[in-house]
C-alpha positions as CSV (number, residue, x, y, z in Angstrom):
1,X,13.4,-6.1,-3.9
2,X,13.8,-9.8,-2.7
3,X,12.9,-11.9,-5.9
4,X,9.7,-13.7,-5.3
5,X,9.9,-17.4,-6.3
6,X,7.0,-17.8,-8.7
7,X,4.5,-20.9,-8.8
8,X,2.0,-22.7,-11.4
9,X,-1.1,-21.2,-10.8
10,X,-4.4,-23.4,-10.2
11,X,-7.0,-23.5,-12.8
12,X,-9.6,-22.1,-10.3
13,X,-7.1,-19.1,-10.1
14,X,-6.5,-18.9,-14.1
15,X,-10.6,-18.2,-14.2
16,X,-10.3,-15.8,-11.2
17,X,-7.0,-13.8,-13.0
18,X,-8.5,-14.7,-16.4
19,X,-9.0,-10.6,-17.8
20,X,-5.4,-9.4,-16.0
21,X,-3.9,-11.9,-18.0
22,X,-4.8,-11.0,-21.3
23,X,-2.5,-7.8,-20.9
24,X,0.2,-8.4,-23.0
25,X,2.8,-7.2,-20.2
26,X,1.5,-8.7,-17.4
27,X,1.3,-12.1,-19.4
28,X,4.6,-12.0,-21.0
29,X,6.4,-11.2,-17.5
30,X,4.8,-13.9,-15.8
31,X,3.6,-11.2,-13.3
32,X,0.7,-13.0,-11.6
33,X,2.5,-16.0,-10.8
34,X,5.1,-13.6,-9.4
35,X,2.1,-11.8,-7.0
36,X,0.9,-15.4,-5.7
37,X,4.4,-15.9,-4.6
38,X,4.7,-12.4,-2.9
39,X,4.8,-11.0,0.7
40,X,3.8,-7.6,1.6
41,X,3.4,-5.7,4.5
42,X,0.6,-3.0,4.3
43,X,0.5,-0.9,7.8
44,X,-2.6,1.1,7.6
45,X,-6.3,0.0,7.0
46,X,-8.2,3.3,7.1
47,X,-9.1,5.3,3.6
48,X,-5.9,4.6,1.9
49,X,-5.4,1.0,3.1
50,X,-8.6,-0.2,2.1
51,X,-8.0,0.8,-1.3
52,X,-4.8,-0.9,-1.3
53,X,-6.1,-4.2,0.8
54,X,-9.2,-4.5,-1.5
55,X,-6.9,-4.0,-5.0
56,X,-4.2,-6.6,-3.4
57,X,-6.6,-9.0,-2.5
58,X,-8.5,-9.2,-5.7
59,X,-5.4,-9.0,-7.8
60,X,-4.1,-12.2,-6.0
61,X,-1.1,-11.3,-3.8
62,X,-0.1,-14.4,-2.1
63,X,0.1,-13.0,1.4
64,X,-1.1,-9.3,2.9
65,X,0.6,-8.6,6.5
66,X,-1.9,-5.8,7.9
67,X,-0.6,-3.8,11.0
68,X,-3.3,-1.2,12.4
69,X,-3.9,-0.2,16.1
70,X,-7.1,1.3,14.9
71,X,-11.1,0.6,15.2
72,X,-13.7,2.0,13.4
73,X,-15.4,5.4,13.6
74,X,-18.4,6.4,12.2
75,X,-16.9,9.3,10.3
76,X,-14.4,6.7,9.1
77,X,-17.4,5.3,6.7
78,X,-17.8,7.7,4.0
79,X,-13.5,6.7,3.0
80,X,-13.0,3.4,4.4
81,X,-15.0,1.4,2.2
82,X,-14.4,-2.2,3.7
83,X,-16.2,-1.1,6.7
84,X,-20.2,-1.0,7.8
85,X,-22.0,0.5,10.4
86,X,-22.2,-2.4,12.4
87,X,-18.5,-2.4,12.4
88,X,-18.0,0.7,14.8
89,X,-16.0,-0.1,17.3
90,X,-14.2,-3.5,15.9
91,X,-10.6,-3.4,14.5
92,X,-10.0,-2.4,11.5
93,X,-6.8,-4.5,10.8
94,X,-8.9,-7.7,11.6
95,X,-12.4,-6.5,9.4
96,X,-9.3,-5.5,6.2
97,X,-7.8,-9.2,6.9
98,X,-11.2,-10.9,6.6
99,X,-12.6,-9.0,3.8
100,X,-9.1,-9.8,2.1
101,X,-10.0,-13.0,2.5
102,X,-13.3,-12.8,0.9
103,X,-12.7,-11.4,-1.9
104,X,-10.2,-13.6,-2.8
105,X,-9.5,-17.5,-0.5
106,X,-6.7,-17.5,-2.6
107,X,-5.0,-14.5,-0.8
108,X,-3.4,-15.4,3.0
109,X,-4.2,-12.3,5.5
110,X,-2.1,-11.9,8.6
111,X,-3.1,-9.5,11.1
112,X,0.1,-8.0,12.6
113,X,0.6,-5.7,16.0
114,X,1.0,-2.0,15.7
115,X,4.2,-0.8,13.7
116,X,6.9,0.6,16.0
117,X,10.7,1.4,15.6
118,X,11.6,-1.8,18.3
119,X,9.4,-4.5,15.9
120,X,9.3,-2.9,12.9
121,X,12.3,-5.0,11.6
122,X,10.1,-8.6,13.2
123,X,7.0,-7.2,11.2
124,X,9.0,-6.6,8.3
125,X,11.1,-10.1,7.7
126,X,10.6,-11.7,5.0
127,X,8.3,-9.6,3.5
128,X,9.0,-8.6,-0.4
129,X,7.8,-5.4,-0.3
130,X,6.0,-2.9,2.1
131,X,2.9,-0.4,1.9
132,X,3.1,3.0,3.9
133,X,-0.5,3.6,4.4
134,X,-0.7,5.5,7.8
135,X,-1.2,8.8,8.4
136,X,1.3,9.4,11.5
137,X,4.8,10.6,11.1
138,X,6.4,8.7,13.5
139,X,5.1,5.6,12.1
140,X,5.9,6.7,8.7
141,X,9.3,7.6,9.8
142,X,9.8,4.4,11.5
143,X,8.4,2.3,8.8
144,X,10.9,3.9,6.5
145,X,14.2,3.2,8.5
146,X,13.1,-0.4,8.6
147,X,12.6,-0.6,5.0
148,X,16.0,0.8,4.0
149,X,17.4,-1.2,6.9
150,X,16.0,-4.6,5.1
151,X,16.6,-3.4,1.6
152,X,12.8,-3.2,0.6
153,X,11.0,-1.4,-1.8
154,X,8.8,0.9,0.3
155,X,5.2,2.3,-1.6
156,X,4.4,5.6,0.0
157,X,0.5,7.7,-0.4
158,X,-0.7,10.4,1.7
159,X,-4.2,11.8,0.8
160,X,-5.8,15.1,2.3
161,X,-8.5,17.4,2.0
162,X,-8.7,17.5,-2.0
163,X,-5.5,16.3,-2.8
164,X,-3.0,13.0,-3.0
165,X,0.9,12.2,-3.2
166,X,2.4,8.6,-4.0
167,X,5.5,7.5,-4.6
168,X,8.5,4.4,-3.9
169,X,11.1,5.1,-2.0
170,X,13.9,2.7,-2.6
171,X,17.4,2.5,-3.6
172,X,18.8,4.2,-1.3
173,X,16.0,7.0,-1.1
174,X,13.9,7.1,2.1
175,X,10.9,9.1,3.4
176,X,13.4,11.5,5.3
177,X,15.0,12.7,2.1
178,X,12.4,14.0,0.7
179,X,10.5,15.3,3.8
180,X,12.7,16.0,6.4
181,X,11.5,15.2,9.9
182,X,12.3,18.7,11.1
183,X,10.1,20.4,8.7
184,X,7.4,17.7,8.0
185,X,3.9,18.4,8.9
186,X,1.2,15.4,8.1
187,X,-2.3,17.0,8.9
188,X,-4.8,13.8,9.3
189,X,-8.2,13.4,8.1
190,X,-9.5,14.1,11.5
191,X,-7.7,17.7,10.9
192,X,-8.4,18.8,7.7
193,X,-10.9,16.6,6.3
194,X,-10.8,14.5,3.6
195,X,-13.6,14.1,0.4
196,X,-14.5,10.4,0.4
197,X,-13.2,9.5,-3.2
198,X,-9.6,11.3,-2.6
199,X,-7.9,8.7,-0.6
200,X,-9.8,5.8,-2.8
201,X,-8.0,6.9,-6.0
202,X,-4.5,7.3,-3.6
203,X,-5.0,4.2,-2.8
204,X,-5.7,2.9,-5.8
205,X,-2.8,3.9,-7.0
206,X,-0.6,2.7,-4.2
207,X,-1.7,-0.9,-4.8
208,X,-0.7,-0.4,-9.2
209,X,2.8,0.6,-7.9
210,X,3.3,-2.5,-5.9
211,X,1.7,-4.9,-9.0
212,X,4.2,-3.2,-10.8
213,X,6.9,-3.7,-8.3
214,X,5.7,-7.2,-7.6
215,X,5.3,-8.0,-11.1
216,X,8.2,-6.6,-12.5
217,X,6.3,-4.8,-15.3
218,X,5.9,-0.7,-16.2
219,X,7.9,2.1,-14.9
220,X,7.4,2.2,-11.2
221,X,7.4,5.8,-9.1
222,X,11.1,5.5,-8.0
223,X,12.6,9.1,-8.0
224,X,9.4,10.6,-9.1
225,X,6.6,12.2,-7.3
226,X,2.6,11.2,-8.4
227,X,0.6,14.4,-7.4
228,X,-2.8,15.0,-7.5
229,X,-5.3,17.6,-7.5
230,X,-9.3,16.9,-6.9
231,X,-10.8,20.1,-7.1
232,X,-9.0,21.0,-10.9
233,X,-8.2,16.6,-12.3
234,X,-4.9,18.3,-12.1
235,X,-2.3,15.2,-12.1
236,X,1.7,16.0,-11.6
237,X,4.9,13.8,-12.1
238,X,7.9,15.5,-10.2
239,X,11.0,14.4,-10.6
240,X,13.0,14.1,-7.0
241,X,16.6,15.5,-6.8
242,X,19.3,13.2,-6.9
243,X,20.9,11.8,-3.8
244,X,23.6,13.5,-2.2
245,X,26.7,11.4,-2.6
């Protein structure tokens, strides 16, 4: 991941980051000077890019790219928790960019087109890291070559019916390796449903892998698999096979 130059913080934004930096490793690593410097593309602003907007924005990223073609439902509301009722209808990239912004001025929102394989590499430049939030395949797909194409760290959820997935693909590894287009099936909310706090805690736990990432602190998901199971708490690490040489 592209080092972020780190900056001196304000003493309006010491007050605002005040509790995350009386963690010892967060502190010690300089981490939230780290996030004030960073860039990251999130792509996706429905029930798991919420989460990960909302977490972002109040943790003090320095700058949130949001791409999302989308505009809001009314079944959306129950999931996507930075929407109203009286948003039906308006886009949901521009409602995540301006509640980004206020819940925290420090953070810069930029609403971005709609990801796709020809600007994918525009959308991604000079980013430091990027958020696979969508629920469509060939977006996913196509968000992953880019990321391996620019060498960036790519933090992956999907969330369904009762249950949730997240992991980084980096290093080498992309999306395709570990779900193979040919046999990759991606059943959206719209299809199977979704329970309301599933994609929330998905998302939540999307946005701790990218402060982790960001920060440099902890044992990010690279080569391992974050499951989860709503209906039983059940919660799985899986450790992904090696890469073929």
């Amino acid at each position: 991941m592209p080092a972020a130059h780190a900056r001196r913080l304000t003493r309006p934004e010491l007050r605002r980051y005040s509790r995350p930096l009386l963690v010892t490793e967060w502190q010690q690593a300089g981490a939230q000077e780290r996030l004030a410097a960073a860039r990251v593309l999130l792509v996706g602003a429905g029930g798991l890019g919420c989460a990960v907007a909302a977490a972002l924005a109040g943790a003090g990223v320095g700058r949130l790219r949001i791409s999302d073609h989308d505009t809001v439902d009314l079944s959306n509301l129950h999931r996507q928790l930075l929407f109203r009722t009286a948003d039906v209808g308006r886009s949901k990239a521009e409602l995540a960019a301006a509640q980004a912004q206020a819940i925290n001025p420090f953070v810069r929102p930029e609403v971005v087109p709609a990801l796709t394989p020809d600007n994918a590499a525009e959308l991604l430049d000079g980013m430091s890291l990027v958020i696979d939030a969508t629920d469509n395949l060939d977006t996913r797909y196509a968000l992953a070559d880019a990321a391996h194409a620019a060498g960036l760290p790519c933090v992956w959820g999907a969330a369904s019916g009762t249950s949730g997935m997240v992991t980084v693909f980096a290093q080498g590894r992309r999306l395709q390796d570990v779900f193979p287009p040919a046999g990759a099936q991606a059943d959206s909310c719209d299809e199977a449903g979704v329970l309301g706090p599933v994609p929330a805690l998905v998302g939540q736990m999307m946005a701790l892998e990218a402060l982790k990432l960001l920060g440099g602190v902890g044992q990010p998901l690279l080569g391992r698999l974050w499951t989860f199971d709503g209906l039983s708490g059940r919660v799985r690490i899986i450790t992904l096979p090696p890469l073929a040489e």
